[in-house]
C-alpha positions, 0 to 999 in steps of 0.5 A: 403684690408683683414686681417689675423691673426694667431698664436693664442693658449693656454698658461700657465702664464708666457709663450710666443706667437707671433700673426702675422696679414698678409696683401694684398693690397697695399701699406701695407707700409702706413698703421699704424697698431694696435692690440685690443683684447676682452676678454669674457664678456668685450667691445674690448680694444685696445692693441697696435699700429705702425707707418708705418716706425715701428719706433714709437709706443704705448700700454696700460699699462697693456701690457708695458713691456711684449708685443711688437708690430713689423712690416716687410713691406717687408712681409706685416706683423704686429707682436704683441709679447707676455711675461710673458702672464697672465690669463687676457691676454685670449682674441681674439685678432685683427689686424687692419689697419688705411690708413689715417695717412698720414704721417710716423711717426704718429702712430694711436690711441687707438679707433676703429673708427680710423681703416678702416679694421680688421681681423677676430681674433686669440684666445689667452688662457692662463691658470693659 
């Protein structure tokens, strides 16, 4: 299973990005899906997980409201919107894949020992 996210870059505060994180291996429709990122100087946190259906998910609170994580099974991909970006947002941001939900409607959890694979990371700037 590999991992590869894009669509990294520098934004001003206030302004949008979308980070898409390909996937190869199959079945890519049972993998539930999370976004960390690590800002500088700071333990990697995590931001943001889906189900493998899409139809449940979480986030942490300092991204409720402004960031939304997607996904499209027919591509393969996992997407994590983002608005109303603000300088503390600035981090590289990672995909991961959890394979040992089991069950559809589960979404994986906040730690990082849950995921089994991770992608190499997109920068994400925002300037104030």
């Amino acid at each position: 299973v590999q991992l590869q996210a894009y669509g990294g870059g520098l934004v001003q505060a206030g302004g949008s990005l979308r980070l898409s994180c390909a996937v190869s291996g199959r079945p890519f429709s049972r993998y539930g899906m999370g976004w960390f990122r690590q800002a500088p100087g700071k333990e990697r946190e995590f931001v943001a997980a889906i189900s493998w259906n899409g139809r449940s998910t979480s986030d942490v609170d300092s991204v409720k409201g402004r960031f939304t994580i997607s996904r499209d099974n027919a591509k393969n991909t996992v997407y994590l919107q983002m608005n109303s970006l603000k300088p503390e947002d600035t981090a590289v941001y990672y995909c991961a894949a959890d394979i040992s939900l089991g069950t559809y409607y589960r979404v994986p959890g906040s730690r990082e020992a849950e995921y089994d694979y991770w992608g190499q990371g997109a920068l994400v700037t925002v300037s104030s």
